[in-house]
NULO-155171 format. One record per residue (C-alpha): residue number from 1; x, y, z. Coordinates in steps of 0.05 Angstrom, whole numbers, plus 5000, padded with zeros to 4 digits. Example, Ala and Ser with C-alpha at 12.3 -4.5 7.8 and 13.67 -1.06 7.14 Angstrom:
<sites>
1|5246|4910|5156
2|5273|4979|5143
</sites>
This chain:
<sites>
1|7709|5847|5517
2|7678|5889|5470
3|7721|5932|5425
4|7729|5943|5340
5|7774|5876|5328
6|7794|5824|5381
7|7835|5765|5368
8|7841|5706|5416
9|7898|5661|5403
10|7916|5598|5444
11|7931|5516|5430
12|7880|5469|5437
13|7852|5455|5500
14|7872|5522|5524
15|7803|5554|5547
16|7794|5594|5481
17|7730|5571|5468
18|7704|5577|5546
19|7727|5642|5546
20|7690|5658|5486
21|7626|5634|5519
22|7636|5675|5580
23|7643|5742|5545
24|7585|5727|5497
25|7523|5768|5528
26|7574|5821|5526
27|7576|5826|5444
28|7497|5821|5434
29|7473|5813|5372
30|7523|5778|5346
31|7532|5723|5290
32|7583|5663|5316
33|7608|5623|5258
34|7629|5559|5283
35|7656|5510|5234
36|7660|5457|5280
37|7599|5454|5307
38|7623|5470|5381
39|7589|5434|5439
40|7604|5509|5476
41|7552|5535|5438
42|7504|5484|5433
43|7456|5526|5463
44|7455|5591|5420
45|7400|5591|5365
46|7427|5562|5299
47|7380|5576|5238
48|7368|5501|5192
49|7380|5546|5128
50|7408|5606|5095
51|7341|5626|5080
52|7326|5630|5158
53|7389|5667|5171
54|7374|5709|5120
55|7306|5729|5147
56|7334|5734|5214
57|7375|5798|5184
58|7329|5818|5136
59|7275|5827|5201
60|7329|5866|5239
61|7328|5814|5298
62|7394|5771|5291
63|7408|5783|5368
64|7442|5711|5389
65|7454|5658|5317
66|7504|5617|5308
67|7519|5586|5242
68|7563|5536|5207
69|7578|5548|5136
70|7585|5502|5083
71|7648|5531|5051
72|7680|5594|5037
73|7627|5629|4995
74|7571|5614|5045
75|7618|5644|5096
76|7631|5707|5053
77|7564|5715|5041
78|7546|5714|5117
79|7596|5769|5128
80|7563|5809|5078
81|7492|5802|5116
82|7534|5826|5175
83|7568|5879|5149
84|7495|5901|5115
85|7468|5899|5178
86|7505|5944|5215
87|7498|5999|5158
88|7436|5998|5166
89|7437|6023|5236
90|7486|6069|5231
91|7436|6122|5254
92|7412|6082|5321
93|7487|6079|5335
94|7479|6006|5346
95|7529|5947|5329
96|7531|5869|5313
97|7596|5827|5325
98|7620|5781|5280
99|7659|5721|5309
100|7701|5669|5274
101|7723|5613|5312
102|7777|5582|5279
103|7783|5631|5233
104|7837|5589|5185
105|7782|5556|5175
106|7755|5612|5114
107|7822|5636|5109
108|7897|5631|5093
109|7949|5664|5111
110|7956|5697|5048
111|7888|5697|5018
112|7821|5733|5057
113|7749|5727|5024
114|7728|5789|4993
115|7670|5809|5044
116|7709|5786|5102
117|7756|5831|5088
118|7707|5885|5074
119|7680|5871|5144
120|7756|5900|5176
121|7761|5959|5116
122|7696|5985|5129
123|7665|5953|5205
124|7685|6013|5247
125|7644|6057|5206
126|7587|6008|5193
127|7571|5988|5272
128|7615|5924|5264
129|7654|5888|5320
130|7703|5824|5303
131|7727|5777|5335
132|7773|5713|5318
133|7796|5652|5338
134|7851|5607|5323
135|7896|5561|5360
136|7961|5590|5329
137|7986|5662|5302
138|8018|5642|5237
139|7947|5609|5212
140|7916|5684|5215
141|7931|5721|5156
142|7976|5782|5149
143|7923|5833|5141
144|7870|5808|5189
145|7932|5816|5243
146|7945|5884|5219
147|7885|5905|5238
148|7869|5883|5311
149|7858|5919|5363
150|7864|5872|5428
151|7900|5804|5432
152|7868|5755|5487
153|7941|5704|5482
154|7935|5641|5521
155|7984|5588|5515
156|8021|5578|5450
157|8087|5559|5422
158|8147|5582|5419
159|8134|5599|5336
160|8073|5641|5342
161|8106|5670|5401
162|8157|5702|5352
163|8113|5709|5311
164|8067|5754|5356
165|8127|5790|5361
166|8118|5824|5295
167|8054|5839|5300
168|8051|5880|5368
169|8104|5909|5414
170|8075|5887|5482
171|8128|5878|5545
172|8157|5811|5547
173|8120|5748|5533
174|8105|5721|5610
175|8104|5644|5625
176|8031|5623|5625
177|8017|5569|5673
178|7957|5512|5667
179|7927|5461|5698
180|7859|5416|5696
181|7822|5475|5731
182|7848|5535|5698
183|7891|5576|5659
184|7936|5640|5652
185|7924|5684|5597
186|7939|5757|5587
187|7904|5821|5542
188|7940|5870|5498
189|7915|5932|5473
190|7954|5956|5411
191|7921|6029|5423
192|7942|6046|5492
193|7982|5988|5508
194|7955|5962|5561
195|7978|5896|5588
196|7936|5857|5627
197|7952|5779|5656
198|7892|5748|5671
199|7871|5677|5698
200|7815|5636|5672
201|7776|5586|5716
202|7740|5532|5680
</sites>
């Protein structure tokens, strides 16, 4: 899954967040913030304070963390470790992901923290991957949209359907089945527009 800027958009319940597991040893190191506290990722080392995260980065061995932020400044300020981190291995030509799940968490649709934003202006040149998550379209703002580079779309509503619609020019929107066991979903590339449909045991 790896590329500069992924979005995956779905409604609850979807498989968003199993995907997300799935493709995980694929975006080593990485830094998940998960403001719910996900059962998914119950398993991934989560640092009991911002001092620990801190010297996780600081020591250059982040690899697999997952943190929950208090509010929006300790969020900010964990995209700024990030995005520090990856400049300094610019050399090495290695990278760190940063994933938001439920991004509209930290953000608005009209208002981005000042790092976070820093982490889409500057992550292609500073080793940084991103990825977010958010149940519907319209929750992501404007600028965050602008910039992605591959949609994973599972179900959503006919709203953020249109409203995906002005974000990318992809063929038309196909009907994505569910059920209990799994789910249709489909990848867009906004670069060489390639449309993939896609289905998702669970």
């Amino acid at each position: 899954m790896i590329d500069s800027v992924v979005a995956i958009v779905g409604m609850r319940g979807a498989g968003k967040s199993t995907y997300l597991k799935r493709s995980l040893p694929s975006l080593t190191p990485y830094l998940l913030i998960d403001p719910v506290i996900d059962p998914h990722f119950e398993q991934i080392h989560r640092p009991q304070s911002t001092q620990e995260l801190y010297d996780l980065f600081a020591s250059g061995t982040p690899q697999q963390v997952v943190s929950t932020p208090d509010n929006t400044a300790s969020f900010d300020w964990m995209c700024s470790l990030v995005l520090a981190y990856g400049r300094q291995r610019l050399s090495r030509q290695e990278r760190i992901t940063l994933i938001v799940d439920e991004v509209d968490n930290f953000t608005t649709p009209y208002e981005i923290p000042e790092n976070f934003r820093k982490c889409f202006a500057y992550g292609r040149h500073y080793s940084t991957n991103i990825v977010v998550c958010a149940r519907r379209v319209v929750d992501i703002h404007k600028y965050i949209r602008s910039q992605i580079s591959t949609w994973v779309v599972f179900p959503l509503n006919s709203e953020d359907i249109k409203t995906l619609y002005t974000v990318v020019d992809f063929p038309q929107y196909p009907e994505l089945k569910r059920t209990d066991r799994n789910c249709e979903y489909f990848t867009y590339n906004t670069i060489s527009h390639k449309f993939t449909k896609n289905l998702l045991t669970y």
